[in-house]
KEKE-304090 format. One record per residue: residue number from 1; residue in three letters; chain; y, x negated, z negated of N, C-alpha, C in turn. Coordinates in Angstrom, 1 decimal, decimal comma, padded with zeros to 4 digits, m for minus. Each point is the difference from the previous one (the first is absolute). Example, Ala and Ser with C-alpha at 12.3 -4.5 7.8 and 13.67 -1.06 7.14 Angstrom:
<nodes>
1|ALA|A|m005,7|m013,2|m007,8|001,2|000,9|000,0|001,2|m000,9|000,0 .
2|SER|A|001,1|000,4|000,7|001,1|m000,9|000,0|001,1|000,8|m000,8 .
</nodes>
This chain:
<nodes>
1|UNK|A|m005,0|014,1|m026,4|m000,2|000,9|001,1|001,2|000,9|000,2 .
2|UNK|A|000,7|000,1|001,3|000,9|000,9|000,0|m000,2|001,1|000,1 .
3|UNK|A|000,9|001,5|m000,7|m000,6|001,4|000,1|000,7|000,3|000,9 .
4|UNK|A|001,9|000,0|000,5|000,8|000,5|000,7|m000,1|m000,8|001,7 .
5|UNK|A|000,2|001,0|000,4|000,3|m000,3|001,7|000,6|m001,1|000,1 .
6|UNK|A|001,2|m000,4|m000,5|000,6|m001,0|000,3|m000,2|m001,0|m000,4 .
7|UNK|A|m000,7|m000,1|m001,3|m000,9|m001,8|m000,5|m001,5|m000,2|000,5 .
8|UNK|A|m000,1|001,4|000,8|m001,1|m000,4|001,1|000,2|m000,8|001,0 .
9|UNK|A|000,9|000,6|000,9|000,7|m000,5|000,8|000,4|m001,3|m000,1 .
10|UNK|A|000,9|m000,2|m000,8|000,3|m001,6|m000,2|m000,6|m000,6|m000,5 .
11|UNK|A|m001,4|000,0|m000,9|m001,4|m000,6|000,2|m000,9|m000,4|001,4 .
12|UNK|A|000,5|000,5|000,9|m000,9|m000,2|000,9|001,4|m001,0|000,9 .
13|UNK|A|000,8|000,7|m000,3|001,3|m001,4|000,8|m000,1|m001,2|m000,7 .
14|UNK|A|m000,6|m000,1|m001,1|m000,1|m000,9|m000,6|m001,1|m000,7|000,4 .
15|UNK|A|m001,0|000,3|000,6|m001,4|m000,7|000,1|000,3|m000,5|001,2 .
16|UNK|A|001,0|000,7|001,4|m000,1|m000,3|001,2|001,2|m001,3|000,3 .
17|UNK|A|000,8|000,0|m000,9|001,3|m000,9|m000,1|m001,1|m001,6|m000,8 .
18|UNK|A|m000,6|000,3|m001,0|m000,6|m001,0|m000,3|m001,0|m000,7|000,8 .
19|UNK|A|m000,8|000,7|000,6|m000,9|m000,5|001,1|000,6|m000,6|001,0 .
20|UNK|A|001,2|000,8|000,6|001,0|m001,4|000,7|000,4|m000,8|m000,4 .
21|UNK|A|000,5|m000,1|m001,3|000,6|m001,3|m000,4|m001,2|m001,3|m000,8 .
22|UNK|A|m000,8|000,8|000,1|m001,3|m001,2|000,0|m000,4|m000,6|001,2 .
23|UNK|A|m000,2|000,9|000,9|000,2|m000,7|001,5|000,9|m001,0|000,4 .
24|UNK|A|000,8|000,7|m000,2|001,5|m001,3|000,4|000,0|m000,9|m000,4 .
25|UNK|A|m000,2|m000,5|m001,4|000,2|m000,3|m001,0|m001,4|m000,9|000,4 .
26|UNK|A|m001,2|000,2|000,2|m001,1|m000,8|000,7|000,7|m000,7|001,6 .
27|UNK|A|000,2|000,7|000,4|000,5|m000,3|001,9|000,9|m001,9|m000,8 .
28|UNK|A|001,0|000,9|m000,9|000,5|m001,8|000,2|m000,9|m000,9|m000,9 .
29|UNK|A|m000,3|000,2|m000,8|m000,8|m001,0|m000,7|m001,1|m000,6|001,6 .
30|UNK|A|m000,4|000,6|000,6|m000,7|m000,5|000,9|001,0|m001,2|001,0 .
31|UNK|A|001,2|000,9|000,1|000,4|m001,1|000,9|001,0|m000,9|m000,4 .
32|UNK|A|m000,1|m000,7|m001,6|000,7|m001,0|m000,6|m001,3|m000,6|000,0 .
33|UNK|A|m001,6|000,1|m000,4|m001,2|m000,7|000,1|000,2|m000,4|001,5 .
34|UNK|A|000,4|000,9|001,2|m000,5|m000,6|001,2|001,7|m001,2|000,3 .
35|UNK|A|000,8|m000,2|m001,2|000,6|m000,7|000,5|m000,3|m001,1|m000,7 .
36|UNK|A|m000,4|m000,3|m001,4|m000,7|m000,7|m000,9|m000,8|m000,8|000,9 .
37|UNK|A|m001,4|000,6|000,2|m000,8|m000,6|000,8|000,4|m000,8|001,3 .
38|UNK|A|001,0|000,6|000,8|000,6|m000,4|001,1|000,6|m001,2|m000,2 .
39|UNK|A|000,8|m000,5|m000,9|000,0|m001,2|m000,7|m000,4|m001,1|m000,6 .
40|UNK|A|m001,5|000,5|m000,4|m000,6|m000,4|m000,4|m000,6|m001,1|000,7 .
41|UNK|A|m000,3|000,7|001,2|m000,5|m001,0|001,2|000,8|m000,5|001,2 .
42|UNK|A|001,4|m000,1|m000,7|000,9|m000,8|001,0|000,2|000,6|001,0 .
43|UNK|A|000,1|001,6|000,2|m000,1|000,1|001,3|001,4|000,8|000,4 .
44|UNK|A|000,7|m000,7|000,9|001,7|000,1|000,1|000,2|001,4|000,6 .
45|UNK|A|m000,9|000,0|000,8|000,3|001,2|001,0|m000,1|001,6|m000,7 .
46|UNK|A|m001,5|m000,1|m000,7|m000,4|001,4|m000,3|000,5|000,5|m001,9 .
47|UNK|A|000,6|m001,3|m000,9|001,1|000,4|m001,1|000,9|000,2|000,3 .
48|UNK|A|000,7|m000,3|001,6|001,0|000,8|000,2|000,3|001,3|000,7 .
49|UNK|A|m001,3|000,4|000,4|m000,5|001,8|000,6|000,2|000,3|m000,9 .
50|UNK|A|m001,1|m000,7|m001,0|m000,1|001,0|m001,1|001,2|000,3|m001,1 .
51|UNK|A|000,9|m000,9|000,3|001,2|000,0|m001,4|001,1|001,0|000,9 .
52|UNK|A|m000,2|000,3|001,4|000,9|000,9|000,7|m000,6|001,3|m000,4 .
53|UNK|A|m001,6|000,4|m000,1|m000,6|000,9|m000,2|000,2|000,4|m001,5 .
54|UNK|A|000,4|m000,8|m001,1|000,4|000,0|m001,0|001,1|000,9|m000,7 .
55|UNK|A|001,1|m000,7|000,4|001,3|m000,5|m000,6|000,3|002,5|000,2 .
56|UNK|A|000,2|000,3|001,4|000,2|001,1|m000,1|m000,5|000,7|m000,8 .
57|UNK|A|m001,4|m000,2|m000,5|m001,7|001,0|m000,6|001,2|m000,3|m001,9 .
58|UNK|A|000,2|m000,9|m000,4|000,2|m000,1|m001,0|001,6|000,2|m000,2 .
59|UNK|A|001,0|000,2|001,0|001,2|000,4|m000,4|000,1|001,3|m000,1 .
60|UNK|A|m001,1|001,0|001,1|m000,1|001,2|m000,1|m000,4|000,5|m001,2 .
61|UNK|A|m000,6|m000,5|m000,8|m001,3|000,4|m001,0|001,3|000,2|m001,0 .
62|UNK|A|001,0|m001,5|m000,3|001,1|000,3|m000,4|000,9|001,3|m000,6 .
63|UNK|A|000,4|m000,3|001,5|001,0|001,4|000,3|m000,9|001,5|m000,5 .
64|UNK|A|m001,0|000,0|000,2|m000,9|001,4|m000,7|m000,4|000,1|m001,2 .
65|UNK|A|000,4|m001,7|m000,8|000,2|000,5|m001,2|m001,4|m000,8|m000,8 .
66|UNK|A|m001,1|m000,1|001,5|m001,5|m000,4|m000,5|000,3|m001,2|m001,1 .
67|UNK|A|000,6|m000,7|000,2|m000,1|m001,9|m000,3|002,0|000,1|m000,1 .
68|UNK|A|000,2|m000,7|m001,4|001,3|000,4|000,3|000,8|m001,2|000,6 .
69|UNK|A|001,0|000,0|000,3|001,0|m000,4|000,8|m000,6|m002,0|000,2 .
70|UNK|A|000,6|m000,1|m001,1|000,5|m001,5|m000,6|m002,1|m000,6|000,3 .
71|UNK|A|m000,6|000,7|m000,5|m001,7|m000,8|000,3|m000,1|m000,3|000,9 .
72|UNK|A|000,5|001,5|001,4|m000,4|m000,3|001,3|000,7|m001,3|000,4 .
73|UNK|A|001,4|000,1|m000,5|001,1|m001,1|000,4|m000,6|m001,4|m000,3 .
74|UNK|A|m000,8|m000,3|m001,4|m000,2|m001,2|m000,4|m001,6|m000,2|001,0 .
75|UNK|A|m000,6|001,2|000,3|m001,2|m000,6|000,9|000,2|m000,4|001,2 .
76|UNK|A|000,6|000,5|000,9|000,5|000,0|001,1|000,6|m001,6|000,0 .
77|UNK|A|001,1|m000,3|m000,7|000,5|m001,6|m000,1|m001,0|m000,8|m000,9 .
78|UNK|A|m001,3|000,4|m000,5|m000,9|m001,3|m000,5|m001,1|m000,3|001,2 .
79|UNK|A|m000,2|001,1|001,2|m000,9|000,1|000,8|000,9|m000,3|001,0 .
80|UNK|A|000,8|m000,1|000,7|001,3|m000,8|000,5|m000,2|m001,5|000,0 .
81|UNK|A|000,2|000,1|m001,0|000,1|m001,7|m000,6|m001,1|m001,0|000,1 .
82|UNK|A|m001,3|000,7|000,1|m001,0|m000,4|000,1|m000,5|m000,8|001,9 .
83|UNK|A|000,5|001,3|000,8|m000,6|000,2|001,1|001,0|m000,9|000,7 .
84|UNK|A|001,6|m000,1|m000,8|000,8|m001,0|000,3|m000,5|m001,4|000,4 .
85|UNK|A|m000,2|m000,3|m001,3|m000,7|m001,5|m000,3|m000,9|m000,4|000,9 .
86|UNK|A|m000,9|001,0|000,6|m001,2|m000,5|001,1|000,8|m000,5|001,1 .
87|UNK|A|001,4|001,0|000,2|000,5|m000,5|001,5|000,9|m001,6|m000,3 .
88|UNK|A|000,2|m000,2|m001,2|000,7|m001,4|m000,1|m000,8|m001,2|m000,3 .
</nodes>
């Protein structure tokens, strides 16, 4: 339990910083499943909405530190590679 003002304070920055980054942190997991799925069922058009809807959500998350660099970099090119294949 904090006693001072200021590990008050940054207890509660701490709850509101985490609750975002569980958000975000859910937002893309949602839309690597909706590109998963989109694949799944051969469908050309809407794995590649979705991998456009993608690619930014998870280079961002990056750059903020959420997911670090090199994951986002190896997801981004395994889910790439994937939605590739449908168009060949």
């Amino acid at each position: 339990m904090a006693n001072h003002k200021s590990a008050e304070k940054r207890n509660r920055q701490g709850i509101v910083r985490r609750e975002r980054n569980v958000a975000a942190k859910s937002a893309i997991k949602s839309k690597v499943k909706s590109i998963l799925s989109a694949v799944d069922t051969k469908s050309k058009e809407s794995s590649v909405n979705a991998l456009n809807a993608a690619v930014p959500a998870l280079a961002k998350a990056a750059s903020k530190g959420l997911i670090h660099k090199k994951n986002a970099s190896r997801k981004i090119s395994r889910l790439t590679k994937k939605v590739n294949a449908l168009q060949g």
